[in-house]
Every structure is written in C-alpha cells, then in structure tokens.
C-alpha positions as CSV (number, residue, x, y, z in Angstrom):
1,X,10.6,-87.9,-19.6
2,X,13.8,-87.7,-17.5
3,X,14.7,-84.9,-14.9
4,X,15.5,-81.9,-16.2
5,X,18.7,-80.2,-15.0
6,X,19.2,-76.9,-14.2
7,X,23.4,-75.7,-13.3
8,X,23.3,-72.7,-11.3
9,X,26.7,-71.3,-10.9
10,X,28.8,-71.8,-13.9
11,X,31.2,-69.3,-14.6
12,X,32.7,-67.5,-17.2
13,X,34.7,-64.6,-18.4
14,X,35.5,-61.8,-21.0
15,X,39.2,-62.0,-22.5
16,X,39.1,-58.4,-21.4
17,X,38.7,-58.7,-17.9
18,X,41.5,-61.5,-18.2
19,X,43.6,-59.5,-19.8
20,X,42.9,-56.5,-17.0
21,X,43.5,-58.9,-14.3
22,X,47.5,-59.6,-15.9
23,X,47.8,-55.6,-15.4
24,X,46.7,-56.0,-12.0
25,X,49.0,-59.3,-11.0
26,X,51.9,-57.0,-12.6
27,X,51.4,-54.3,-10.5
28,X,52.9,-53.9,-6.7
29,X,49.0,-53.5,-5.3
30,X,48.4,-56.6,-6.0
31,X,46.3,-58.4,-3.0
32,X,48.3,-61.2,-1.6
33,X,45.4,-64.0,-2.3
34,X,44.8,-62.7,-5.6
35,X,48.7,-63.0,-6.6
36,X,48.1,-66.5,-5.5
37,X,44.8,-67.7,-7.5
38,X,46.1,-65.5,-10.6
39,X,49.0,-67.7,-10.9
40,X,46.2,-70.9,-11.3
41,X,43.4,-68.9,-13.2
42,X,45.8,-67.5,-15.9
43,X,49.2,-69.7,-15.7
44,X,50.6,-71.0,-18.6
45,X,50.9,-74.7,-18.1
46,X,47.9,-76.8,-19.9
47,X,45.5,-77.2,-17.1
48,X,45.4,-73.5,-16.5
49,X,45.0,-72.7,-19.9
50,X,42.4,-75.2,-20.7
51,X,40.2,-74.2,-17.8
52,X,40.8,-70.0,-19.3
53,X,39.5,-71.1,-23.0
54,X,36.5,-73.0,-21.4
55,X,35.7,-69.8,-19.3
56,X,35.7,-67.5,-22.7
57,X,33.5,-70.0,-24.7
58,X,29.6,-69.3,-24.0
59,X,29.0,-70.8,-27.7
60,X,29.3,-73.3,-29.5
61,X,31.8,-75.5,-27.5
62,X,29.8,-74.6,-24.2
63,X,26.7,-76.3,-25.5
64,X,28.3,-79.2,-27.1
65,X,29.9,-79.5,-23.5
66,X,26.5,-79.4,-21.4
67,X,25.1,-81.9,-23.8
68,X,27.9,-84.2,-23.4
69,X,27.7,-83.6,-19.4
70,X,23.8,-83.8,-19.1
71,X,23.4,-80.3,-18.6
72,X,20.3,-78.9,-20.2
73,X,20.0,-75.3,-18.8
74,X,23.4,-73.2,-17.1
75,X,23.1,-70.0,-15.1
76,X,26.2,-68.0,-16.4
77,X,28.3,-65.6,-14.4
78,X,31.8,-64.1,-13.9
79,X,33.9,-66.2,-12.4
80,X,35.8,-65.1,-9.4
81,X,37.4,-62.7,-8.5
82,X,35.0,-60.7,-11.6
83,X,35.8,-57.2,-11.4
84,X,36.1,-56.4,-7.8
85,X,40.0,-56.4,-7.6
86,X,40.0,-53.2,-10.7
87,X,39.5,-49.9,-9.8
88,X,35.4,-48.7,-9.6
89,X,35.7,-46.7,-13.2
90,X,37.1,-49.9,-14.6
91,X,35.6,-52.1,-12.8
92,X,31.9,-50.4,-14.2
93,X,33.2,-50.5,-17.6
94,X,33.8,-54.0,-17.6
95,X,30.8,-55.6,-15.8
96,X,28.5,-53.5,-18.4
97,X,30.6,-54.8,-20.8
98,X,30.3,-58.1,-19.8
99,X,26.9,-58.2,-19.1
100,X,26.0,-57.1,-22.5
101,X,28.1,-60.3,-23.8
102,X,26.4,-62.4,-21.1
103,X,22.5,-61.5,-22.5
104,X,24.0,-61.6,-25.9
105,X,24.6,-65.6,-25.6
106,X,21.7,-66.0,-23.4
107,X,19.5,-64.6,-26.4
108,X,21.0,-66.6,-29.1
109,X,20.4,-69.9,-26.7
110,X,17.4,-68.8,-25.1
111,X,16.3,-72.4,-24.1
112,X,20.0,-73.6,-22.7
113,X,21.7,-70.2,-21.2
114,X,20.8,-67.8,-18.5
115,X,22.3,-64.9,-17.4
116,X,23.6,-63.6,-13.3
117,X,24.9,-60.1,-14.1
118,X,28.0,-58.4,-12.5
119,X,28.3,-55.7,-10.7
120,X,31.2,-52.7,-9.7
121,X,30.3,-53.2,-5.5
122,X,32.9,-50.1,-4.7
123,X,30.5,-47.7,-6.8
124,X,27.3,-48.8,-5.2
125,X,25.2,-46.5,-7.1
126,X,26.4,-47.3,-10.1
127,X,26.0,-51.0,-9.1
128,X,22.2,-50.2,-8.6
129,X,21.8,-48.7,-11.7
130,X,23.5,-51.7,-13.6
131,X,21.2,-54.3,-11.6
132,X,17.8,-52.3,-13.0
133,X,19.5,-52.3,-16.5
134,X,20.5,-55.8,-16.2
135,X,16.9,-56.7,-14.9
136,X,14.8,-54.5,-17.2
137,X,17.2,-54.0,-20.5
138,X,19.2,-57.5,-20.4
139,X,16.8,-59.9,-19.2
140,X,19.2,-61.2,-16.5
141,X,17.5,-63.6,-13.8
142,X,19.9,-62.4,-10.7
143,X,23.5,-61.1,-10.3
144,X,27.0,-62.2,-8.3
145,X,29.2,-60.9,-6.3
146,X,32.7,-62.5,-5.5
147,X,32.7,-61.9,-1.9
148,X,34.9,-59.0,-0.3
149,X,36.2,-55.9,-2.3
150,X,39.4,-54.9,-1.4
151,X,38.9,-56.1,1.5
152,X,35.5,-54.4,2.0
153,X,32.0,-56.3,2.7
154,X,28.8,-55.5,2.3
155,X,27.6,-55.2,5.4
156,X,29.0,-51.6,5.4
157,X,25.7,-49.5,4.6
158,X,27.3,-47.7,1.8
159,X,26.7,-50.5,0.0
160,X,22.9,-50.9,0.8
161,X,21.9,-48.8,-2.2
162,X,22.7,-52.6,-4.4
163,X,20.4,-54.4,-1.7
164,X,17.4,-51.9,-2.0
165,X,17.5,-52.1,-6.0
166,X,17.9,-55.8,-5.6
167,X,15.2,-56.4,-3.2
168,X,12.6,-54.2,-5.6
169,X,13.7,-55.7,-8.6
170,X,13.4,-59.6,-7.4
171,X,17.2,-60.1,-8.0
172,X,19.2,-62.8,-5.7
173,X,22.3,-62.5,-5.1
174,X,24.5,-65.4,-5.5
175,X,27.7,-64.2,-3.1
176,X,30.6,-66.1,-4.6
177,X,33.6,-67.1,-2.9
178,X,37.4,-65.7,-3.9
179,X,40.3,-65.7,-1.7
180,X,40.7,-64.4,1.8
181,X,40.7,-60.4,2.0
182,X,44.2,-58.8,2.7
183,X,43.3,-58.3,6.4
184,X,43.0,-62.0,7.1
185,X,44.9,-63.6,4.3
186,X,48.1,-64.6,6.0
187,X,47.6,-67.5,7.9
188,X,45.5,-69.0,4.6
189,X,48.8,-68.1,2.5
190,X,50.4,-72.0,3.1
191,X,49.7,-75.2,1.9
192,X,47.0,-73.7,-0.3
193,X,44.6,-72.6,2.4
194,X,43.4,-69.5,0.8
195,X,42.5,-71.5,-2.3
196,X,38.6,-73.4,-2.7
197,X,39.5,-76.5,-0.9
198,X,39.5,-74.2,2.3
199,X,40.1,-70.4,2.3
200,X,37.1,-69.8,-0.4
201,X,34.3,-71.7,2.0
202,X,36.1,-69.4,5.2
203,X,35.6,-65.8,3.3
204,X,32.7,-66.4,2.2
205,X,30.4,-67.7,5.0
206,X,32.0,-65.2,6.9
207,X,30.8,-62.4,4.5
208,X,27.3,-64.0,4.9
209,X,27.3,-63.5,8.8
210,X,28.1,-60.4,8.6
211,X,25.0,-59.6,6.3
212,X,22.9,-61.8,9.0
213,X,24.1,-60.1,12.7
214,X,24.0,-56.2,10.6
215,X,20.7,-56.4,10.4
216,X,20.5,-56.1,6.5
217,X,17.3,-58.4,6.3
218,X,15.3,-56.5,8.3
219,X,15.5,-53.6,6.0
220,X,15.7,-55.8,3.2
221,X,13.0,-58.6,4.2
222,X,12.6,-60.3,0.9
223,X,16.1,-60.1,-0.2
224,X,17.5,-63.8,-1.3
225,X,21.2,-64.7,-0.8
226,X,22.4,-67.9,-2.6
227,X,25.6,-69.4,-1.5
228,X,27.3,-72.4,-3.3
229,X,29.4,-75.5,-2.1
230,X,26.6,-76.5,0.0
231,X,26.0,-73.1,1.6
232,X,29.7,-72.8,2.6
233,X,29.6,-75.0,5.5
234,X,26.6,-72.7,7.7
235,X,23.8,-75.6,7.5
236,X,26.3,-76.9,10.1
237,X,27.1,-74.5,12.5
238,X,23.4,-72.9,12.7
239,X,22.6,-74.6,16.0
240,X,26.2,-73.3,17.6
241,X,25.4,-70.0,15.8
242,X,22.0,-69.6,17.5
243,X,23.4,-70.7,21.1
244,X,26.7,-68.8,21.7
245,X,24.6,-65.5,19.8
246,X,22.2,-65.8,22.6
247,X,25.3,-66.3,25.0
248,X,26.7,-63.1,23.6
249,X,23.2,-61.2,23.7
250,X,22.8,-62.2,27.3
251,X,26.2,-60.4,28.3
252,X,26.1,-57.7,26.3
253,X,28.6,-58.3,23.6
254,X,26.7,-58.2,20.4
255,X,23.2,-56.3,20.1
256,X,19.8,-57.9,19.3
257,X,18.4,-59.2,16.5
258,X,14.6,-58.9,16.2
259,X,15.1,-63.1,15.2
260,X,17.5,-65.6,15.8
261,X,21.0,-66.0,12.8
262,X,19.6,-69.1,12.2
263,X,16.2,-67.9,11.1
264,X,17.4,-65.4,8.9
265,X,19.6,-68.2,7.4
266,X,16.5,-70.3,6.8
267,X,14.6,-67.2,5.0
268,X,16.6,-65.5,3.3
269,X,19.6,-67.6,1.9
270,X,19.5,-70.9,-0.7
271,X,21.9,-72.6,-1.2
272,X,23.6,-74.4,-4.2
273,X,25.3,-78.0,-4.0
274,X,28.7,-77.0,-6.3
275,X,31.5,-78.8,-6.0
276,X,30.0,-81.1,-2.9
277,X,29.3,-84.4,-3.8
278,X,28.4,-85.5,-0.4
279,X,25.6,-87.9,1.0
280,X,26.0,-86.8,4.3
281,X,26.3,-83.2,3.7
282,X,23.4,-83.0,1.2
283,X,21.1,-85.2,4.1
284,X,21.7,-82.6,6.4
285,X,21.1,-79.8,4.6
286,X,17.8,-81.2,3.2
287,X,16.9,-81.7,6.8
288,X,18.2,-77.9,8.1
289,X,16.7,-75.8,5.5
290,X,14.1,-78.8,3.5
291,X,14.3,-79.6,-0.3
292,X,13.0,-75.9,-1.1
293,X,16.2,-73.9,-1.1
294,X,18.8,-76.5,-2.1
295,X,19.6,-76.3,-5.9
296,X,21.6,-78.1,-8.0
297,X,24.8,-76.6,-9.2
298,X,28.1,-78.5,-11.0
299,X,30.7,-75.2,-11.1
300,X,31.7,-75.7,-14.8
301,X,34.8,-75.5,-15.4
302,X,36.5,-76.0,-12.2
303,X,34.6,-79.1,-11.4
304,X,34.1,-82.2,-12.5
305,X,30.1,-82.2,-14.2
306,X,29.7,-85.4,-14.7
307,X,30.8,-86.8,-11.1
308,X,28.4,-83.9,-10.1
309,X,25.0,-85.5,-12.0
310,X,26.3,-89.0,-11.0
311,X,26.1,-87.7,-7.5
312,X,23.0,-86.3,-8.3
313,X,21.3,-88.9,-10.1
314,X,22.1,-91.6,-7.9
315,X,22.4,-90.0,-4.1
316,X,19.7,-91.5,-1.8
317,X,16.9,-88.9,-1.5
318,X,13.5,-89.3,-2.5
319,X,12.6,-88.4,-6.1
320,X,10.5,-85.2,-5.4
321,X,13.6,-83.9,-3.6
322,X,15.8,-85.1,-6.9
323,X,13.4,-83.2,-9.0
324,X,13.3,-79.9,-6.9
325,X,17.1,-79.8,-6.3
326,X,17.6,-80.3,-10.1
327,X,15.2,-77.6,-11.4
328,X,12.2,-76.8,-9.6
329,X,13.8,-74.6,-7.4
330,X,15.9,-72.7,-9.4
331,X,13.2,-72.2,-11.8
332,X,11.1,-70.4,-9.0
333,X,14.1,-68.5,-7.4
334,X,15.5,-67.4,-10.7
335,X,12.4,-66.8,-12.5
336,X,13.1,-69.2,-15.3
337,X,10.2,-69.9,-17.3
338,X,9.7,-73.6,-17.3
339,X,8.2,-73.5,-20.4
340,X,11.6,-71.2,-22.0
341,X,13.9,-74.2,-21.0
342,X,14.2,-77.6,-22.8
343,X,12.4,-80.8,-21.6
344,X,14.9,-83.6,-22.7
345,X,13.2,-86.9,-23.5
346,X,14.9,-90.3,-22.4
C-alpha cells in the first residue's frame, strides 16, 4: 500500500464567471492588479489558454490528469480572484451557481473530488446563508475566499456574520491569495510584483494578521484558517511578530491580545505546502507549527504536480510526517471520510 495523496487547493472555474470577469477587465473600474492578472488568466496566447480549459474541466480530462500526476483525491475551489471583483448581486448568483457545479462533480466522483464552496464576502449575510447550504445541501467540506474585496478585509466586523456560520458549521476557511488591493497595489505594479512569485504571498499574510491582532479568534475560538504556499511566509516571521507586538503593547501603540500572534497562528491557522517545493522551508514549518497542520497541496493548474509529489515523496522527513502531510491531516481538518477516498495499491 503506498501513501495516499490528498491535493488541497486545486482550482477551478465556471465559463461564466470567466466570461463575467472579460466584462469587468472592459470596463474603466477595473482594479489595477486585477487588469494585470486578467491579461495572464484569460490572454490569448497558448499558455493562457491552456491553463483556462484545464480550470473548466472537473471531468473526465481532470481525472485522467490526477491519475497521470499521482493525485488520488483533489479539494476543488474557484480559482482567484472568484467572484470578489463582481458586484454582491452578481457575485451571489455566481458562487451559488458554481457551487452547485462544484457538488455536481464531486457527487459523480465521490472517491476522487471534494468540494471548498465560494462565497459573495461584500453580502455577508448572504455569504452565511450560502456556507449552511453549501455545508448541509451540497455536502461541501470548507469554503475560499480570495483575500481582499475591493479592497476590503475581513477583519471589518460586518463581515463576522461568515465567521459565526463558519465556526458553527465546522467550515475552514482556506483564504486564497489574488493581487494586491487598489490601496497598496502601486509599488507591486513593476517587474511583476503584484503577481504569485511576490505580491500574492504579501496580500495575503497580511489579510491573516489582520484577522490575528482584531481579535476575530477570541469570538470565533474554533474557527480554522488554512493558508497555502507554505502559510504565506508567517511560520517565519512569528518570533519577530511575537517580540515587536509586545514592543508595541508596552508603549501603547496596538491594544492587547488576551494571547500572543503567534499563538493564535499555531491554533487556529494550517497551512498548505502549494507551489513550495522547499527542504528548508518545509523543515521549519514542521518544527514551528509540528506535522499536524501542514497538508499537502500541488495548486493544479498553475503548478507543476508532478515536481510537487517528487518533492513530496522524496524530501527528508520521517515517514509518519510524509503520511500526515499527504492525507491524514486533511482528512481530519476537511472531514473527508477515509473510508469515501480511494486507497491506491503499489
């Protein structure tokens, strides 16, 4: 019996919300970073458009391409930037709609697909409402959010409403990366800063330390954040977190927390290794957070899956750690029913 493996933030999307997205890159509200990643996500030369058909195909040609790759079981969800950059009528149609196609496939490949569900953040009841049908109707094991909303994070309490029906429903969160919001997206604008090699890991561990130092866990104690590429660069920084926080406590320039950023970090986030096919940085996160909340993730289609299991398979960890990274965790934190999932024989 070989290790089973598990791919937790794999990404697709409706041909409706990509055709949406050209009204939106046509029109003069346009966010600057968006402008920017919607000439890559839906340009017309090859690459461009060979990453767009692999995003619409949740079939057939998905399958045959986790078989080829060694991927046995893939968490689906919109890829970024979803429907955050639409307006929140829109943007509700077209998560329900493509949530609905999202626990379609996941029922007709009940052993290979799972489902994350989207979400309209800028109508955060609505959003709520969408997570309990998602959770009780659709069978969907967690939902995504692509970071800001026009420029808008979640640490505004309007927003809490998604956090409360998350935290009573069991659903992590997997915040997802997209480019820099307007208010900061300038200086990311050259040499393709604002894009994943740079801007991406920036937005989005930001957006997570603003959930930390507002206090949203001790409302919302059993909430679970995941964050991809190796948790966005945080398992790094916790120690210089922790220290100049205190700093900033001791003269009066943030308030505080009932715990240390860190701690919350180590509670209530996982993280995902997508896209990072580092020794190093995997060593150090094993050793920051332990093999527990570390799972296994190859970022189909903008990554290369089979440099990811190679990685995988052969980094030097011990093989209880191989085996929890690869599925045991995400079967826990996702609720996936070990025995739902195939068990591939060597």
């Amino acid at each position: 019996m070989k290790l089973k493996r598990i791919a937790v933030e794999e990404a697709f999307v409706t041909e409706e919300i990509a055709q949406e997205w050209k009204k939106v890159l046509a029109s003069k509200f346009v966010e600057p970073g968006f402008r920017m990643m919607g000439q890559t996500i839906l340009g017309d030369d090859p690459g461009a458009a060979l990453v767009h058909s692999r995003l619409l195909d949740i079939g057939a040609g998905r399958l045959a391409q986790m078989d080829a790759d060694g991927i046995d079981v893939a968490v689906l969800s919109i890829t970024s930037p979803g429907v955050q950059v639409f307006d929140a009528v829109t943007a509700t149609r077209l998560a329900y709609e493509a949530n609905d196609v999202l626990a379609a496939a996941a029922r007709a490949h009940p052993t290979r697909l799972a489902g994350l569900a989207a979400v309209a953040p800028h109508y955060p009841q609505g959003a709520a409402q969408e997570l309990e049908r998602a959770a009780n109707n659709l069978g969907m094991k967690g939902f995504l959010i692509n970071s800001h909303t026009m420029g808008e994070y979640l640490d505004d309490q309007k927003f809490w409403p998604i956090f409360e029906a998350a935290q009573a429903l069991d659903m992590p969160l997997y915040l997802h990366p997209r480019e820099p919001a307007p208010s900061m997206v300038a200086p990311f604008m050259d040499y393709g800063l604002y894009f994943a090699g740079f801007g991406f890991a920036v937005e989005t561990s930001l957006h997570a330390m603003r959930l930390i130092m507002c206090g949203l866990f001790d409302q919302f104690p059993r909430l679970k954040i995941v964050l991809g590429h190796m948790g966005e660069g945080l398992p790094f920084w916790l120690q210089r977190i922790d220290n100049r926080y205190l700093l900033q406590v001791k003269i009066g320039a943030v308030r505080k927390l009932p715990r240390l950023p860190s701690e919350y970090f180590r509670d209530n986030f996982v993280i995902s290794t997508s896209g990072v096919m580092s020794a190093p940085a995997l060593k150090l996160s094993l050793e920051v957070l332990g093999e527990d909340r570390i799972m296994f993730a190859a970022d189909y289609p903008y990554e290369s899956v089979q440099e990811g299991v190679e990685f995988l398979d052969t980094v030097d960890i011990t093989e209880a750690q191989r085996q929890k990274i690869y599925c045991g965790n995400a079967e826990r934190i996702f609720r996936l029913n070990p025995s739902d999932t195939v068990q591939v024989l060597s």
